[in-house]
C-alpha positions as a Markdown table, in Angstrom:
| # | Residue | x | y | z |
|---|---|---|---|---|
| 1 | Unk | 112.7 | 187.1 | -201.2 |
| 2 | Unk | 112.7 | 187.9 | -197.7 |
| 3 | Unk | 109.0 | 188.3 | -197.5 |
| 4 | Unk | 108.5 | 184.9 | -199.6 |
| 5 | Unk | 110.5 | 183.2 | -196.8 |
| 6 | Unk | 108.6 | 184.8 | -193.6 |
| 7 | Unk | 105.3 | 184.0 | -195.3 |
| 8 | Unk | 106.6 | 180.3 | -196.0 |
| 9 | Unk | 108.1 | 180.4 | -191.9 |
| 10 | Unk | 104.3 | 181.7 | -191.2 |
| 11 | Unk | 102.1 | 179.4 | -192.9 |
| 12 | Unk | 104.5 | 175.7 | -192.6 |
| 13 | Unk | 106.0 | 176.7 | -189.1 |
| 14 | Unk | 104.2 | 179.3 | -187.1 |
| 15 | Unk | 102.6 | 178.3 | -184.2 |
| 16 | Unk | 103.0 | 174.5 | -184.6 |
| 17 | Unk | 101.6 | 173.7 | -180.5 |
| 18 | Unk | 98.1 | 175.8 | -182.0 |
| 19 | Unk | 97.9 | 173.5 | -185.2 |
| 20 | Unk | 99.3 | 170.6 | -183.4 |
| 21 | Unk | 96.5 | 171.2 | -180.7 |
| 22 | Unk | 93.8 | 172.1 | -183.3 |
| 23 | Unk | 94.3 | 168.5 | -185.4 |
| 24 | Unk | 94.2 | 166.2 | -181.8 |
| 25 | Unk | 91.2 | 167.9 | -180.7 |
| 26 | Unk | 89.6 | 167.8 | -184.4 |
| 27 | Unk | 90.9 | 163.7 | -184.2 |
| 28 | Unk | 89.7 | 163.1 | -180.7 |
| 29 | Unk | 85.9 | 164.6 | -181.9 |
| 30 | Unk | 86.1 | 161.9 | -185.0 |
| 31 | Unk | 87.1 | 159.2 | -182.1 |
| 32 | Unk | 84.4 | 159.6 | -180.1 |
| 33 | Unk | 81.9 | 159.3 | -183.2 |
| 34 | Unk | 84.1 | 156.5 | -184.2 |
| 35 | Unk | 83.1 | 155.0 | -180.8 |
| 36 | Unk | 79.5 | 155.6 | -181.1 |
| 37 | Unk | 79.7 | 153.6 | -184.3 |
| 38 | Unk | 78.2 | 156.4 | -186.3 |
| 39 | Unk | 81.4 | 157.8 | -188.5 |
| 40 | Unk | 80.8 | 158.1 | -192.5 |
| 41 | Unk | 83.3 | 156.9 | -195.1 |
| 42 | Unk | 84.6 | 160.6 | -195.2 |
| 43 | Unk | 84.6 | 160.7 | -192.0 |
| 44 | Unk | 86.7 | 157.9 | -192.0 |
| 45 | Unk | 88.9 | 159.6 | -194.7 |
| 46 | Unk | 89.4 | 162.7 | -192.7 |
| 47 | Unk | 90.3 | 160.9 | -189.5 |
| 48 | Unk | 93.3 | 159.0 | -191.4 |
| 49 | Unk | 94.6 | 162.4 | -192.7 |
| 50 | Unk | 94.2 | 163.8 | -189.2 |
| 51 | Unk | 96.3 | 161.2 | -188.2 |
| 52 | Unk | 98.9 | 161.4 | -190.9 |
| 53 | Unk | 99.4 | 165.2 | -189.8 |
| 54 | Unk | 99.3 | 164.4 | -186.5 |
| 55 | Unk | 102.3 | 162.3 | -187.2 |
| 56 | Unk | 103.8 | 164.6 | -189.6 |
| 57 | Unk | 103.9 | 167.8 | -187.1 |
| 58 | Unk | 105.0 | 165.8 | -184.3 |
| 59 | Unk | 108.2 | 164.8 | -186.5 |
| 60 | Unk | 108.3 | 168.5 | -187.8 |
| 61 | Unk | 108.4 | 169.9 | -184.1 |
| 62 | Unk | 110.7 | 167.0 | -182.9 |
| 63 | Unk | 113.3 | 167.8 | -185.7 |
| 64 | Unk | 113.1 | 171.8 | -184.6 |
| 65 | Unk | 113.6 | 170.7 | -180.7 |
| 66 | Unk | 116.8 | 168.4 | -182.2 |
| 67 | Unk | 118.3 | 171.2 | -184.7 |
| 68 | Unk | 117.8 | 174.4 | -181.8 |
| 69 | Unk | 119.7 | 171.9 | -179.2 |
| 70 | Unk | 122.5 | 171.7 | -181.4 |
| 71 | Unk | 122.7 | 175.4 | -182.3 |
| 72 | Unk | 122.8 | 175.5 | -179.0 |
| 73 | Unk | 125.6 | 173.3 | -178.2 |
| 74 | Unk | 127.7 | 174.4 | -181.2 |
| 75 | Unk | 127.5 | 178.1 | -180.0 |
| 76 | Unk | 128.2 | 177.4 | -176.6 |
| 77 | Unk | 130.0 | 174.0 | -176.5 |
| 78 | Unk | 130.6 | 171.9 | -173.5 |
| 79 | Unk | 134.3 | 171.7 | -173.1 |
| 80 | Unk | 134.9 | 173.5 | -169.8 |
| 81 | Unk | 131.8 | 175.5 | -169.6 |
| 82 | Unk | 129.9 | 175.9 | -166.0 |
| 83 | Unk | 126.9 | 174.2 | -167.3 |
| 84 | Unk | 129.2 | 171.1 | -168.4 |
| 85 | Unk | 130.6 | 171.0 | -164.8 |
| 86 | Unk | 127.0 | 171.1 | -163.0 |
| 87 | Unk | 125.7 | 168.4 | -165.0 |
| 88 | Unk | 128.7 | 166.4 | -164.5 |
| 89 | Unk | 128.9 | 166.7 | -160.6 |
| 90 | Unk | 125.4 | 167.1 | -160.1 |
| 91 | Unk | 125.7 | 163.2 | -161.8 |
| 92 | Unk | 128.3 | 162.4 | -159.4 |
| 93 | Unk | 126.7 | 163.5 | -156.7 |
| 94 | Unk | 123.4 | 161.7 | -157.8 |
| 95 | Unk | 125.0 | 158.0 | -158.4 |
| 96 | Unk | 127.1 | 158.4 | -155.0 |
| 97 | Unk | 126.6 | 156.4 | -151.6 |
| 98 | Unk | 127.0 | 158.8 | -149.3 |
| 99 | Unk | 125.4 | 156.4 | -146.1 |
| 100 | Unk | 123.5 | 153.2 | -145.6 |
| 101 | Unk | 121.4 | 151.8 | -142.9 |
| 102 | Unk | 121.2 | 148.6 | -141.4 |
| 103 | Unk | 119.5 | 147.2 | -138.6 |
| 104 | Unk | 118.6 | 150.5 | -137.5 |
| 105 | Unk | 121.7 | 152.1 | -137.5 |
| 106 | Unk | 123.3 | 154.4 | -140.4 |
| 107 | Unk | 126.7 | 153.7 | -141.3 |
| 108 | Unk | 128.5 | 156.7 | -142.9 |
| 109 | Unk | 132.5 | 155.3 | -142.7 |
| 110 | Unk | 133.2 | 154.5 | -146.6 |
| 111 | Unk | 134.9 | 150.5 | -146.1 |
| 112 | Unk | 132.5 | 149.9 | -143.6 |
| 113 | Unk | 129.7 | 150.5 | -146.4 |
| 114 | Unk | 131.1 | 148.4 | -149.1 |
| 115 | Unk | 131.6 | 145.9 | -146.4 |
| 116 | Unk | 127.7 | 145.9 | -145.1 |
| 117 | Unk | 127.0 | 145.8 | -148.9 |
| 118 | Unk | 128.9 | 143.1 | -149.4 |
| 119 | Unk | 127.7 | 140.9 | -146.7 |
| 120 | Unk | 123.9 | 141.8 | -147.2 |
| 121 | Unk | 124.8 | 140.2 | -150.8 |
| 122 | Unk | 126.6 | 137.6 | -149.5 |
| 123 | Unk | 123.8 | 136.2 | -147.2 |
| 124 | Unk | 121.5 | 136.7 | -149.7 |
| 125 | Unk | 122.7 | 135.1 | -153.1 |
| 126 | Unk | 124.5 | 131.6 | -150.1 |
| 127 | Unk | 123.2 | 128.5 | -151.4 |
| 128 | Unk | 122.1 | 126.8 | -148.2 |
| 129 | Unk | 122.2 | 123.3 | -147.8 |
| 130 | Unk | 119.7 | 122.2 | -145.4 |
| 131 | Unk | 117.6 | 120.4 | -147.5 |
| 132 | Unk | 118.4 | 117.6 | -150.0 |
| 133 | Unk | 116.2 | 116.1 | -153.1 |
| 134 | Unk | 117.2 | 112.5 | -153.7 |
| 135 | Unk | 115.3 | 110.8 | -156.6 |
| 136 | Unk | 115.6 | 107.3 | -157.7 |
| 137 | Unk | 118.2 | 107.4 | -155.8 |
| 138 | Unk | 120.2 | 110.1 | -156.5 |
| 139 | Unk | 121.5 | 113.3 | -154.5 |
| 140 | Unk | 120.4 | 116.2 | -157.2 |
| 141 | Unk | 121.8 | 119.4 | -156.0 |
C-alpha cells in the first residue's frame, strides 16, 4: 500500500512548477503558430487540452498552497503566538499617522493633526457662493 501511494504522490503531485512550466511553454509554442495562422485541427485540439490542464494544475497547486496554510495554522494557532502579535502591530503601526505636513511645516502633536486634517477637508468639500446661475428667471443653486 505504501508504495501504491508514493507512486500515486509521484506521478499526480510531484513536481507540479516542472509540469505546470512544461504545459505553458508547450501552450505558448501552439500560440505563436496560432498567430501565424498556420495551426491544424489537432493542433487546435491539443491547444484546448493544454489549456484545460493548465487550468486543472493551477487549481491542484492552489488547493495544496490553501490545505498546507491551514496545517499550518491548526498546528500552530494564532491565539497569543509571536507571529499573531507582529502581524497585528506591524498593521497598527502601518495604518497609523504618526506626522503630517503642511505648508512646509511637519506637525507631529496628535489634536493638532486631526485638526489640520480637518480643516484641509473642510476648505476643500465648502460650497462657495460666488457665482449664481439664474435661468428663466430662477436662482438654481
Amino acid at each position: 500500500m505504501k508504495e501504491a501511494l508514493k507512486k500515486w504522490h509521484s506521478e499526480d503531485f510531484g513536481n507540479l512548477r516542472h509540469k505546470l512550466q512544461k504545459v505553458a511553454e508547450e501552450l505558448h509554442t501552439l500560440d505563436l503558430q496560432a498567430e501565424n495562422g498556420s495551426i491544424s485541427e489537432e493542433d487546435k485540439q491539443k491547444r484546448r487540452e493544454l489549456k484545460s490542464d493548465m487550468w486543472r494544475l493551477g487549481r491542484v497547486v492552489e488547493r495544496m498552497w490553501h490545505q498546507k496554510s491551514r496545517v499550518n495554522w491548526s498546528l500552530k494557532g494564532d491565539i497569543n503566538t509571536k507571529f499573531f502579535h507582529i502581524m497585528a502591530s506591524s498593521r497598527q503601526r502601518r495604518n497609523c499617522l504618526n506626522s503630517i505636513t503642511v505648508l512646509d511645516e511637519t506637525i507631529l502633536d496628535p489634536p493638532l493633526i486631526k485638526q489640520a486634517d480637518f480643516n484641509h477637508f473642510q476648505n476643500l468639500y465648502q460650497e462657495s457662493f460666488g457665482h449664481q446661475t439664474f435661468l428663466f428667471g430662477k436662482n438654481w443653486q
